[in-house]
C-alpha positions as CSV (number, residue, x, y, z in Angstrom):
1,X,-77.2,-80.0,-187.4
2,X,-77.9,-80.1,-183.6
3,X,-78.1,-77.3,-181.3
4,X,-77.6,-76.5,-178.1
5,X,-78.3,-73.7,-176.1
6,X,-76.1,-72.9,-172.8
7,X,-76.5,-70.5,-170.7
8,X,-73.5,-69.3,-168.6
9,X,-73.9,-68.6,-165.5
10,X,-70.4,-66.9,-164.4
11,X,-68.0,-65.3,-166.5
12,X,-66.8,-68.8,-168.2
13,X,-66.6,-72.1,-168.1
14,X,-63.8,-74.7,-169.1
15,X,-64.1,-76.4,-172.6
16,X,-63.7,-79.6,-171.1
17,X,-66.6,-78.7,-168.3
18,X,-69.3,-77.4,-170.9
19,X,-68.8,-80.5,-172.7
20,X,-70.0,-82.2,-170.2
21,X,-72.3,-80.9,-169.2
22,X,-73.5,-80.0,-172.2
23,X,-73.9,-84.2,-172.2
24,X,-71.7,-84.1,-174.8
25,X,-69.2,-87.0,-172.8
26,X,-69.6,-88.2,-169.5
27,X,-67.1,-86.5,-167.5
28,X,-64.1,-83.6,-167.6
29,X,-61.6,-86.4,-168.4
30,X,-63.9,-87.9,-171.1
31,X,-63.9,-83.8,-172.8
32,X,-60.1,-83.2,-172.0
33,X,-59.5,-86.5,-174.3
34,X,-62.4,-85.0,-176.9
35,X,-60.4,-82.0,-177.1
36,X,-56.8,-83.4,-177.2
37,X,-58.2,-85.1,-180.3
38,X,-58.9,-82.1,-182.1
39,X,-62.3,-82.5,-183.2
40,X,-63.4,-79.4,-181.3
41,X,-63.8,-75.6,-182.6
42,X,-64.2,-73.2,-180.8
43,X,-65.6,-70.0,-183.1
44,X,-64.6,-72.4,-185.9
45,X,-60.8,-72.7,-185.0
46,X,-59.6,-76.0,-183.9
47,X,-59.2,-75.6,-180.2
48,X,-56.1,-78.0,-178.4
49,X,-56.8,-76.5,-175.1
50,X,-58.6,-78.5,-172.8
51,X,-59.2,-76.1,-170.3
52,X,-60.3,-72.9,-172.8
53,X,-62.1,-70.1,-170.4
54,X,-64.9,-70.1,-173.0
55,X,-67.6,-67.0,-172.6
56,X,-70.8,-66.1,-173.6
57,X,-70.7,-65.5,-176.8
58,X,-68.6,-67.9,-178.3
59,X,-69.4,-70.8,-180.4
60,X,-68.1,-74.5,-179.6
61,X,-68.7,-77.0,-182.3
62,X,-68.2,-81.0,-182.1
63,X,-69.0,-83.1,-185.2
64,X,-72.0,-82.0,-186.3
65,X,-73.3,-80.5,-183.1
66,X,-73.1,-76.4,-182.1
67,X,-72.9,-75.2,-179.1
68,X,-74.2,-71.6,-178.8
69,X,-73.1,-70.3,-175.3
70,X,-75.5,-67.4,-174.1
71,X,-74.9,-64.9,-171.2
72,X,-77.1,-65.4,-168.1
């Protein structure tokens, strides 16, 4: 299972932002759609909103891919 560590630069970021640039899609639209799907956890609950302030801390998983999101 793939990792990624992010690290946060401000207080949070938008779901649909960190999975971009993550390089998880290609652009904000592309991770709104990823997350209107509901393929998306976020501290392993399915997470419908696209816009999510997500914070260091948390955990944002996609498929088989974890995104571990670490204070800066």
């Amino acid at each position: 299972m793939p990792k990624i560590d992010f690290d946060l630069d401000r207080d949070f970021i938008e779901l649909n932002q960190l999975l971009k640039l993550t390089g998880l899609c290609g652009s904000g639209g592309a991770g709104k759609q990823l997350v209107a799907s509901g393929v998306v956890r976020v501290d392993g609950a399915v997470e419908l909103r696209k816009t999510a302030k997500i914070r260091a801390g948390q955990t944002v998983q996609v498929g088989d891919v974890t995104i571990r999101v670490r204070g800066g």
